[in-house]
Backbone as numpy.savetxt, mean C-alpha at the origin, in Angstrom:
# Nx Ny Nz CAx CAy CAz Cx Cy Cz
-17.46 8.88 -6.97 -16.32 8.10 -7.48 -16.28 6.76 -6.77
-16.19 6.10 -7.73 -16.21 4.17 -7.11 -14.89 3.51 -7.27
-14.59 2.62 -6.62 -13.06 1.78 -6.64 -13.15 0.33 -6.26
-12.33 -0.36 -6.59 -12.61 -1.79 -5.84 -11.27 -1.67 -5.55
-10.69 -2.78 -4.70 -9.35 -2.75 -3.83 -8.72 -3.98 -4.07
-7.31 -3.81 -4.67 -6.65 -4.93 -4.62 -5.32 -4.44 -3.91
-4.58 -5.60 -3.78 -3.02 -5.62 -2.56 -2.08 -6.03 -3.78
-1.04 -4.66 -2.90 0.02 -4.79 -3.39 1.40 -5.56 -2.62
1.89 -6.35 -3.06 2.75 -7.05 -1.47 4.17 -6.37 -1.71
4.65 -5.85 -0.27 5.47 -5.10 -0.02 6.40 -5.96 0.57
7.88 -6.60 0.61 8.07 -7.35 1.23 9.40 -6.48 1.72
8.83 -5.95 2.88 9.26 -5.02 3.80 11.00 -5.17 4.34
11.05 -6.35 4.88 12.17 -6.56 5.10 13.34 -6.54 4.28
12.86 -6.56 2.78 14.20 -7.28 2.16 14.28 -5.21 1.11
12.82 -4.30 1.41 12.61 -3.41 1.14 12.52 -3.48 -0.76
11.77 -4.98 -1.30 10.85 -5.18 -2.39 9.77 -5.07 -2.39
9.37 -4.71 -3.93 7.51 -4.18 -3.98 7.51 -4.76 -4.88
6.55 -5.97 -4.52 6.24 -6.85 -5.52 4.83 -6.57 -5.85
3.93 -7.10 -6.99 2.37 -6.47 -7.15 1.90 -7.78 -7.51
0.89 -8.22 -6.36 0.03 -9.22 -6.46 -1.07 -9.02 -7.15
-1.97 -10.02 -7.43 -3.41 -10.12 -7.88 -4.60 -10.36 -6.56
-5.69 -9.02 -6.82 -6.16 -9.46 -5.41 -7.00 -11.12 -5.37
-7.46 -11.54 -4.04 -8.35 -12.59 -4.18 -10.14 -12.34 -3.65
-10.08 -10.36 -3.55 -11.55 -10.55 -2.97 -11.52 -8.77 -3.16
-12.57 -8.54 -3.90 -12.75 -6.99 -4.18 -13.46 -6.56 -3.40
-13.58 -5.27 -2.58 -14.60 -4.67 -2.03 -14.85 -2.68 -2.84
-15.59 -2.35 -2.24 -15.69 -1.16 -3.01 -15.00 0.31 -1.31
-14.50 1.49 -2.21 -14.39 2.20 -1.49 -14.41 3.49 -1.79
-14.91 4.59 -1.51 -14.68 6.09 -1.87 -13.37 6.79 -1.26
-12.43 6.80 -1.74 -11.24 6.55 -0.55 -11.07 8.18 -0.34
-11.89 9.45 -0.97 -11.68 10.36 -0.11 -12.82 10.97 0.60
-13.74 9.98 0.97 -14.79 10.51 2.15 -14.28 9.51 3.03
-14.82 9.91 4.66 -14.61 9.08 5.34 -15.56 7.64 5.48
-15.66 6.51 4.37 -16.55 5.62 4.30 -15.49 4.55 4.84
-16.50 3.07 5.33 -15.83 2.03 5.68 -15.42 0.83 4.57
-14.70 0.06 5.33 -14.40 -1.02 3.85 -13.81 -1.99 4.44
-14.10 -3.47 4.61 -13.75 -4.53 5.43 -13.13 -5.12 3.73
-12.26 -6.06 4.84 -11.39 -7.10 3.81 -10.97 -8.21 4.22
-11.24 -9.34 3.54 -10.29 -10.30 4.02 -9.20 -10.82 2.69
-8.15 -11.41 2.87 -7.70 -12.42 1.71 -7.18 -13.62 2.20
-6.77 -14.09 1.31 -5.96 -15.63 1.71 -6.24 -16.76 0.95
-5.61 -17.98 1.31 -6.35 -19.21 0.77 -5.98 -19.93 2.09
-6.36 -21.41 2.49 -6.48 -22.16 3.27 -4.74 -22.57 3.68
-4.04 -22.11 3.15 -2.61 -22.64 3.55 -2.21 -21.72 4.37
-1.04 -22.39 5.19 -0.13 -21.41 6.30 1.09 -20.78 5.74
1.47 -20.73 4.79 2.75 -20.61 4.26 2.81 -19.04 4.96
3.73 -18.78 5.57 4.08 -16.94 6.01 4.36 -16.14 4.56
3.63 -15.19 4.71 3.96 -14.01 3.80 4.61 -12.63 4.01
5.22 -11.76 3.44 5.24 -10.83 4.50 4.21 -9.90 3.85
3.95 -8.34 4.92 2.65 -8.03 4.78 2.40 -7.30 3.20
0.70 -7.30 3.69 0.55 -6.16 2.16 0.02 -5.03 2.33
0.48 -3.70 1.57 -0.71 -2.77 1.98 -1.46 -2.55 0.71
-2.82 -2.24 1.29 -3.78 -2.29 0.43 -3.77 -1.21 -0.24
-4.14 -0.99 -1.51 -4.07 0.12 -2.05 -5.80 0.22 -3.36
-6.39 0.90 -3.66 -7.30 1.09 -4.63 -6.82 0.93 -5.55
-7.24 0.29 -7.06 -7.61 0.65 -8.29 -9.02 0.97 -8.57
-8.94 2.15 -9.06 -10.29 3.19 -9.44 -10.66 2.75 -10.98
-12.23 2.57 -10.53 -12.96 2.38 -11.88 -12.94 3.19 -13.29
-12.23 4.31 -12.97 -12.62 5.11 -14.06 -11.39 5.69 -14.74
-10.38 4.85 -13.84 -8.72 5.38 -14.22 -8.69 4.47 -15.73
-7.17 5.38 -16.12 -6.87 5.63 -17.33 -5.24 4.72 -16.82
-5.03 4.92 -15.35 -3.73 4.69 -14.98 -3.47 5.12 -13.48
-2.71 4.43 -12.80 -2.60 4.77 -11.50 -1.20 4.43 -10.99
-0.53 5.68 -10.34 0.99 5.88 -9.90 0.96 6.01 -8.54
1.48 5.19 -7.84 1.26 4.69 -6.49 2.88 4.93 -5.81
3.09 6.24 -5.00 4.28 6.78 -4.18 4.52 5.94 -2.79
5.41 4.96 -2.73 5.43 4.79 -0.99 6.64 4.42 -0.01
6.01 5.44 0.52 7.19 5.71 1.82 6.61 4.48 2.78
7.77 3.23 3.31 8.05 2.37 4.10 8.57 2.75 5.47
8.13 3.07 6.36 8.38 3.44 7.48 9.01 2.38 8.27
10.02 1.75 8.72 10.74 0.98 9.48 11.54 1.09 10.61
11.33 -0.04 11.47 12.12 0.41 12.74 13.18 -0.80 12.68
14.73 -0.87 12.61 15.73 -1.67 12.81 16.12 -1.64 13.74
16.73 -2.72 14.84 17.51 -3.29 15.72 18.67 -2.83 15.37
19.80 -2.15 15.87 20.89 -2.55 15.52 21.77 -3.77 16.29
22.56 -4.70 15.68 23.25 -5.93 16.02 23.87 -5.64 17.02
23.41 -6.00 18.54 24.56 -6.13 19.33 24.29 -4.77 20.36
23.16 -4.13 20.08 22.76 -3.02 21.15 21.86 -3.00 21.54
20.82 -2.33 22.06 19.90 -2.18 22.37 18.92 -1.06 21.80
20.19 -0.73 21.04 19.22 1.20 19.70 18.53 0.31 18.79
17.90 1.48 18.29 16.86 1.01 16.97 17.11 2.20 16.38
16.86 1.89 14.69 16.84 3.00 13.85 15.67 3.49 13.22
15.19 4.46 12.98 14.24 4.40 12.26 14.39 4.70 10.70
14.23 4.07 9.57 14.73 4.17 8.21 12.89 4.65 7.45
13.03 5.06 6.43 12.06 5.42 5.37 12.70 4.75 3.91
12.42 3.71 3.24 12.08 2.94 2.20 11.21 3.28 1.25
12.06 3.94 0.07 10.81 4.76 -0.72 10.51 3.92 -2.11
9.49 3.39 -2.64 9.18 2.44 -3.92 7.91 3.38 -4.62
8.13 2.24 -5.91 6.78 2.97 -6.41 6.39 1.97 -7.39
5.33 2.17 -7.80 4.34 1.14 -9.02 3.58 1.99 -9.06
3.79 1.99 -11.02 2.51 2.39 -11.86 1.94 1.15 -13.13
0.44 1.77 -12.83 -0.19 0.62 -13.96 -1.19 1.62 -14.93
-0.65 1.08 -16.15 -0.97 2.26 -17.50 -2.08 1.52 -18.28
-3.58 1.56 -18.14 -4.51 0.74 -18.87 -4.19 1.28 -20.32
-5.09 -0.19 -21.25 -5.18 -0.02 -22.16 -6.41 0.54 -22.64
-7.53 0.48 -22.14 -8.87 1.00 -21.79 -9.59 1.55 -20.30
-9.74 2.67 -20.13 -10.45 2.96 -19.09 -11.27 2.39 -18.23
-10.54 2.25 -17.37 -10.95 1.00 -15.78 -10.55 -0.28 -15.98
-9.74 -0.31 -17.15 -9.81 -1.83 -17.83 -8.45 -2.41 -16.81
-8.09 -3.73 -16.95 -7.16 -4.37 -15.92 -5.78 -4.71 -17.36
-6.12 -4.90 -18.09 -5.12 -5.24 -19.36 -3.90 -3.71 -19.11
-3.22 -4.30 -18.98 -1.77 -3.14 -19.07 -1.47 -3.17 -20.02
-0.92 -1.41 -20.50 0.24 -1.49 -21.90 0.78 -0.45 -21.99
1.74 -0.76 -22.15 3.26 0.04 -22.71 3.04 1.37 -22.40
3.43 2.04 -21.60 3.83 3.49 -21.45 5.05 4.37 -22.11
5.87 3.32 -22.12 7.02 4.47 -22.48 8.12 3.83 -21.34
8.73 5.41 -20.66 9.52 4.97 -19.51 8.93 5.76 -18.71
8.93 5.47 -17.38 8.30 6.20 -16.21 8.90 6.35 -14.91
9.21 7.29 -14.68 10.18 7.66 -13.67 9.38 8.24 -12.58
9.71 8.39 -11.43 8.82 8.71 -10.26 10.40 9.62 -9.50
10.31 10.91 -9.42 11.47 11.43 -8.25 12.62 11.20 -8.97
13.19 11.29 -10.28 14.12 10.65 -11.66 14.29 9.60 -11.40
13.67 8.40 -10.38 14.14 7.11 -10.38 13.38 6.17 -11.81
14.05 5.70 -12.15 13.55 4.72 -13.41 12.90 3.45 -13.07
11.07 3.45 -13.29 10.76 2.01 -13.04 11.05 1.14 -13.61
11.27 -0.07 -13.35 11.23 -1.22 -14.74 10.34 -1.76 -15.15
9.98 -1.29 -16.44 8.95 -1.96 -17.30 8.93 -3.65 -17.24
8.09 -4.52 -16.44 7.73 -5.82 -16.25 7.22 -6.78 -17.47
7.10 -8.45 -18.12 6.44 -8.61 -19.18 5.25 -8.24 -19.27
4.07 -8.16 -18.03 2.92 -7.68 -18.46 2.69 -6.00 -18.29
4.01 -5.35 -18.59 3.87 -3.93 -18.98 3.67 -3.31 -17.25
3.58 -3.92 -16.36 3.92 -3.37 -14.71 5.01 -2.90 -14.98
4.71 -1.60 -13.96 6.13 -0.47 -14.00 6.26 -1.07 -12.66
7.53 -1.05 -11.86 7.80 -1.30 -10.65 9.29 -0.94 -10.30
8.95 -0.10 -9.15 10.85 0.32 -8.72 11.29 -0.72 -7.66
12.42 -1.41 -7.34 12.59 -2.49 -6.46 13.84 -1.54 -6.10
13.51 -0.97 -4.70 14.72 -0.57 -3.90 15.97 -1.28 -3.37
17.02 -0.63 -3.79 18.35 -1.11 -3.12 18.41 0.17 -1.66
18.98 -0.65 -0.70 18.90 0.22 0.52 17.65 0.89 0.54
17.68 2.46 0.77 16.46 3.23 1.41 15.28 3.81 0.10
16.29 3.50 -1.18 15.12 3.49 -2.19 15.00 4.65 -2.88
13.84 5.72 -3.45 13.60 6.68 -3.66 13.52 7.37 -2.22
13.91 8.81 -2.59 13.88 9.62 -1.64 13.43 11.15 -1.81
11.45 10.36 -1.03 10.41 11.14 -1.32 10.20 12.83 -0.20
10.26 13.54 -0.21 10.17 14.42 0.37 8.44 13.97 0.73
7.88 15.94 0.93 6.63 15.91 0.71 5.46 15.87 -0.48
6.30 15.63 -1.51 5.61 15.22 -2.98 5.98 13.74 -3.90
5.08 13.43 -4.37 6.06 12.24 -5.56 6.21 13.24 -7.03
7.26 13.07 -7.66 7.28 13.52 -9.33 7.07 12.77 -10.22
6.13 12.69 -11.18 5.95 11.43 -11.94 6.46 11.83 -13.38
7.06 11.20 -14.45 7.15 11.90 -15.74 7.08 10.37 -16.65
6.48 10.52 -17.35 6.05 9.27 -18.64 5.91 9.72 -19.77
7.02 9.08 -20.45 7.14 9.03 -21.88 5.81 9.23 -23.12
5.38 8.17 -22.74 4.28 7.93 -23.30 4.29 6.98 -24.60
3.02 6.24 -25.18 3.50 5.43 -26.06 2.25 4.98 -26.48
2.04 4.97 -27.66 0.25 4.89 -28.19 -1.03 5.15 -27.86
-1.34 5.00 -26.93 -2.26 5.16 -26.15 -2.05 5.96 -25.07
-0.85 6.06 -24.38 -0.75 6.62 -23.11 0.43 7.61 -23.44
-0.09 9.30 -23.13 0.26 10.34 -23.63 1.56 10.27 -22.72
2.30 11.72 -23.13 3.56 11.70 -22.43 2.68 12.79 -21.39
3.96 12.51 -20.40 3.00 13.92 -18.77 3.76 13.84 -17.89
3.92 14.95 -17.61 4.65 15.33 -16.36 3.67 15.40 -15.05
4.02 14.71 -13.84 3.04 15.34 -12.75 3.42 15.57 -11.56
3.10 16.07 -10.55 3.65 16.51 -9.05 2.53 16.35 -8.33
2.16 15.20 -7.92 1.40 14.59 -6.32 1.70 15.19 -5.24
0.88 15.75 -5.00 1.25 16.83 -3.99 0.66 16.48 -2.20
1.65 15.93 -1.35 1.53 15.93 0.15 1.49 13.94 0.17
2.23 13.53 1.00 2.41 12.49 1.87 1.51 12.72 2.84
0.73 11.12 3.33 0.52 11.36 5.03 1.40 11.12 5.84
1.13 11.70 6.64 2.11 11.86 8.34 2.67 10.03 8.49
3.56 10.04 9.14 3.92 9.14 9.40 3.14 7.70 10.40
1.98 6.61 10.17 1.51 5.88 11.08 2.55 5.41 12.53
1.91 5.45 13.35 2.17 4.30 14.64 1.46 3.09 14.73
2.26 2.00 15.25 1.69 0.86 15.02 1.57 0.41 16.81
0.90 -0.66 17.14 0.42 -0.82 18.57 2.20 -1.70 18.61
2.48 -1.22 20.04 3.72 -1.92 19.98 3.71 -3.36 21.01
3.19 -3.98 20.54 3.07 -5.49 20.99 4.17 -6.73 20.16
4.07 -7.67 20.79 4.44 -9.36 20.37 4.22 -9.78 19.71
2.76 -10.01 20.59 1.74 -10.87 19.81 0.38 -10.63 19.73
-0.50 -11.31 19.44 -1.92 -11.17 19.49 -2.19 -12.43 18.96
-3.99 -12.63 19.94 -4.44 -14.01 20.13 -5.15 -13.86 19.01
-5.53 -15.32 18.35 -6.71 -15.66 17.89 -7.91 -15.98 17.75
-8.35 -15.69 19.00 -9.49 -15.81 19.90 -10.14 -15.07 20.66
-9.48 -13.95 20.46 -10.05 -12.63 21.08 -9.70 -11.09 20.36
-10.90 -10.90 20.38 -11.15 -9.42 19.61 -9.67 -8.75 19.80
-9.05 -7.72 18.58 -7.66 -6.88 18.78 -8.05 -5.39 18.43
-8.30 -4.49 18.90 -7.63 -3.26 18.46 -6.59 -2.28 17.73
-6.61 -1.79 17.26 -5.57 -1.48 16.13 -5.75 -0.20 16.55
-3.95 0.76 16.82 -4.33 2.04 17.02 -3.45 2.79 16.44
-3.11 3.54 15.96 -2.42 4.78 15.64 -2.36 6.18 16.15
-1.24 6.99 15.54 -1.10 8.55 16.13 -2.61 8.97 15.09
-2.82 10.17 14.92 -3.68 11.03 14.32 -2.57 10.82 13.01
-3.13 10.48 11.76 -2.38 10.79 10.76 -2.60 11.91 10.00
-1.27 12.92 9.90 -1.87 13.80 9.04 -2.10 13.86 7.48
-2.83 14.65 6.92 -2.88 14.48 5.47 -3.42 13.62 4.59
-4.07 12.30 5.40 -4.64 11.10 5.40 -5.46 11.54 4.57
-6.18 11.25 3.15 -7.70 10.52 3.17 -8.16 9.58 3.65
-7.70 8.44 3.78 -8.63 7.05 4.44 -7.11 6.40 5.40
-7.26 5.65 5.94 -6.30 4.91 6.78 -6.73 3.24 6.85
-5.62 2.31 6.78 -6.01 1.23 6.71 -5.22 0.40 8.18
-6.35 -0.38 8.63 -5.63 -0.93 9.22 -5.63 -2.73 8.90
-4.65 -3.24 9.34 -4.38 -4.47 8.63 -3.62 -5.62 9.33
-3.94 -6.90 9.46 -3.26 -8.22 9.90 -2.85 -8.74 8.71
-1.51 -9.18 8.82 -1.30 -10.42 8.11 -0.86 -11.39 8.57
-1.43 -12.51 8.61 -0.74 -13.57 9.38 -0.42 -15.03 8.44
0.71 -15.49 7.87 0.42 -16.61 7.00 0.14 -16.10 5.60
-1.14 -16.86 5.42 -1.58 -16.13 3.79 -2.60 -15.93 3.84
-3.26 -15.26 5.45 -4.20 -14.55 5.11 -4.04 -13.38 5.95
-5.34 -12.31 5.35 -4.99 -10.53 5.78 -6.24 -10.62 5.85
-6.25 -9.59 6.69 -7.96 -9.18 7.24 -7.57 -7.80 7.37
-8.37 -6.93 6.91 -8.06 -5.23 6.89 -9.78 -4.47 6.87
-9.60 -3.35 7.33 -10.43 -1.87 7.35 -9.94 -0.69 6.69
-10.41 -0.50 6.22 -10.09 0.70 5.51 -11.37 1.92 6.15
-10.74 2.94 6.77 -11.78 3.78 7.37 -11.06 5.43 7.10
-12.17 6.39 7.21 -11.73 7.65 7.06 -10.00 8.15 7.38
-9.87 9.38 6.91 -8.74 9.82 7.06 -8.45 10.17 8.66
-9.36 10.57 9.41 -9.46 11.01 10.84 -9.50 10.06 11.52
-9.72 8.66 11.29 -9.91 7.71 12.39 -8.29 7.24 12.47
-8.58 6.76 14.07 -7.11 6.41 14.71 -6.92 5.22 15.27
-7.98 4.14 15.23 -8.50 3.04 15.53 -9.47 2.17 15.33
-9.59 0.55 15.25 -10.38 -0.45 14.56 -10.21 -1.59 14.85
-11.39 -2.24 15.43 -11.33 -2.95 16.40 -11.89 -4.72 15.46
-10.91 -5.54 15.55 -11.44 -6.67 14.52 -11.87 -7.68 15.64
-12.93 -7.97 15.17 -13.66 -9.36 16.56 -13.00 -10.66 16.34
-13.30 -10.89 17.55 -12.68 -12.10 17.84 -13.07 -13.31 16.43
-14.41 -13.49 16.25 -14.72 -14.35 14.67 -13.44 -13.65 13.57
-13.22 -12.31 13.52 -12.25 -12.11 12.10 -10.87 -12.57 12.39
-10.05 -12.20 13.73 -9.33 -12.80 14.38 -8.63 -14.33 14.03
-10.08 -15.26 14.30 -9.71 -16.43 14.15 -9.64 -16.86 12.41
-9.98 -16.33 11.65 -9.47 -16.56 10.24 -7.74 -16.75 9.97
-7.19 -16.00 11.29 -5.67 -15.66 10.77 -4.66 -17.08 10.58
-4.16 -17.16 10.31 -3.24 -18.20 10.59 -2.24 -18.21 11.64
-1.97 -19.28 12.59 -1.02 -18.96 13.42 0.44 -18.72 12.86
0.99 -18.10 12.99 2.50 -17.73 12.85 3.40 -17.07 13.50
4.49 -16.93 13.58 5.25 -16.45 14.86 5.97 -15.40 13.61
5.04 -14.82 12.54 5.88 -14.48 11.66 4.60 -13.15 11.01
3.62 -13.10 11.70 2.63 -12.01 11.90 3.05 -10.60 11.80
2.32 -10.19 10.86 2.62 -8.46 11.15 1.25 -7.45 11.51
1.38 -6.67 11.88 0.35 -5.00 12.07 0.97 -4.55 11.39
-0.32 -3.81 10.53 0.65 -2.88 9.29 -0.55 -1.82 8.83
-0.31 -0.15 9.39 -1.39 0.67 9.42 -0.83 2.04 7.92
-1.75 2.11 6.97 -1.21 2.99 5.65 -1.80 3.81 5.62
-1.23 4.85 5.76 -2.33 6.39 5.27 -2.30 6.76 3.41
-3.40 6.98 3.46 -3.39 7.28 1.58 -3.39 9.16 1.50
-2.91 9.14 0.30 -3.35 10.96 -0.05 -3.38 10.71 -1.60
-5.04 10.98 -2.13 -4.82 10.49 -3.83 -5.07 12.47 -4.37
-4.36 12.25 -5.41 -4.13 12.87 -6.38 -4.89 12.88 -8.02
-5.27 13.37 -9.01 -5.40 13.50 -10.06 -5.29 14.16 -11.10
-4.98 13.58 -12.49 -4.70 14.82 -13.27 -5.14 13.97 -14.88
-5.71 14.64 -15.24 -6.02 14.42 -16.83 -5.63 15.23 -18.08
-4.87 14.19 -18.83 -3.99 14.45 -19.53 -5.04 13.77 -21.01
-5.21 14.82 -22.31 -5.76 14.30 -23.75 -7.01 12.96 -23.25
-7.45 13.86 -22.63 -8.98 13.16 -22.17 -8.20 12.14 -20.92
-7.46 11.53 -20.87 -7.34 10.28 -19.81 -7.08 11.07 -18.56
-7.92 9.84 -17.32 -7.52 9.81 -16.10 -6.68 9.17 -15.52
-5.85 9.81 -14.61 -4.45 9.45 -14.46 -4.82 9.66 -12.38
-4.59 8.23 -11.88 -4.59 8.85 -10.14 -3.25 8.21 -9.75
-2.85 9.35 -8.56 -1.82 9.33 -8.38 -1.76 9.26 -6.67
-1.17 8.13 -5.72 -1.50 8.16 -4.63 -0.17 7.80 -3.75
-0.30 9.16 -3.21 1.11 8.87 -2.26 0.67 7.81 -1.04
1.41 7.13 -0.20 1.19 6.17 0.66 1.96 6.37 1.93
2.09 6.20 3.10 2.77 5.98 4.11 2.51 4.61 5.03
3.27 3.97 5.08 2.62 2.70 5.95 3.61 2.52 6.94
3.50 1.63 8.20 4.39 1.08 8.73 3.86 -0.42 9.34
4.81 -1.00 9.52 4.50 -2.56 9.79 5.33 -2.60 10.90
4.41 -3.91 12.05 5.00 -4.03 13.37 5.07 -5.84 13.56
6.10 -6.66 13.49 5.83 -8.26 13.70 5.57 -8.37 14.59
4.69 -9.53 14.60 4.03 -10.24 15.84 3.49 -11.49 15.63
3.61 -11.85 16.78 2.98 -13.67 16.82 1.77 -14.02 16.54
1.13 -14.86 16.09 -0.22 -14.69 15.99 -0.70 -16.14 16.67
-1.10 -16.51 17.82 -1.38 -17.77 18.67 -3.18 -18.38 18.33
């Protein structure tokens, strides 16, 4: 099974899932443990906030993407922090197999939350407060609508929750490490910079807990005092429904700001 990888931008803080267009494909088998380097960006500094990367598979029919936002809040005026879970989702319903053209599903609900059908036929849930609230499964159910059958489905297992390195900052001039707990349930794990408007990421097995970007990938970043670490565990799913392939991939990520000098 083959995939190329595009980003979805999560804009964490405000707890919106917006869906970008990627600017650089690589390929990945995202349930063996294979590697997968990335960069994106264009030449400007403008701050973004981060993205996590996610697959579109060559051979899908459609792909329903579950994700739990892992966040740590300050509260105003203390010294506690909270930890919150931010649950969103995006599905994309081809019109041809592997094809990028979207169309019309129907209505599509993930956990009974209702996505909103977008003009180019993007389903997308935009959380108020903490969002959907995903246990250890996503529920998917779609109408269906010419092409794309009606189906019920149950994605079965989240990964474990990531740790992110708890730092500031990080230089641009010297190699960084990226580490995490052991994630459970993982197929692949990504780890990821964003700094500005550009991201540099790995995508490596489900078992790995660390990834080390050199000092040359480093210096691609843009300086910003507005930098994030942001590490996603995947768990994909499938189910075929009147011949079509349908993948379904729960997500866990968490993001950590930091400076980027």
């Amino acid at each position: 099974m083959r995939s190329t990888i595009k980003t979805l931008s999560l804009l964490a803080l405000a707890g919106t899932f917006l869906v970008t267009a990627c600017k650089k494909k690589e390929e990945i088998i995202p349930d063996n443990p294979v590697t997968t380097n990335g960069t994106t960006g264009s030449t400007t500094s403008t701050p973004v906030t981060p993205t996590a990367v996610t697959p579109s598979l060559s051979d899908a029919d459609g792909v329903c993407i579950a994700t739990k936002l892992n966040t740590t809040m300050s509260i105003p005026n203390t010294t506690m922090t909270v930890n919150t879970v931010i649950g969103s989702a995006v599905a994309s319903l081809y019109s041809a197999t592997g094809g990028t053209v979207l169309t019309d599903g129907g209505t599509v609900a993930a956990n009974d939350s209702a996505l909103a059908k977008q003009s180019n036929n993007a389903y997308i849930f935009m959380p108020k407060s903490t969002g959907i609230s995903y246990n250890s499964n996503s529920r998917w159910n779609v109408s269906g609508n010419g092409t794309v059958p009606a189906f019920s489905y149950t994605a079965y297992g989240f990964p474990g929750t990531p740790t992110v390195n708890n730092v500031t900052s990080v230089s641009r001039s010297a190699a960084f490490t990226m580490t995490t707990n052991s994630i459970s349930n993982a197929d692949s794990v990504c780890f990821q910079i964003t700094a500005g408007s550009k991201t540099i990421f790995k995508i490596k097995g489900g078992n790995q807990t660390s990834h080390t970007f050199s000092a040359t990938e480093m210096g691609t970043l843009d300086a910003t005092s507005n930098g994030f670490l942001t590490i996603t565990g995947y768990k994909f799913n499938t189910n075929t429904v009147s011949g079509k392939k349908y993948y379904f991939i729960n997500l866990s990520t968490k993001n950590q700001m930091v400076s980027v000098n």
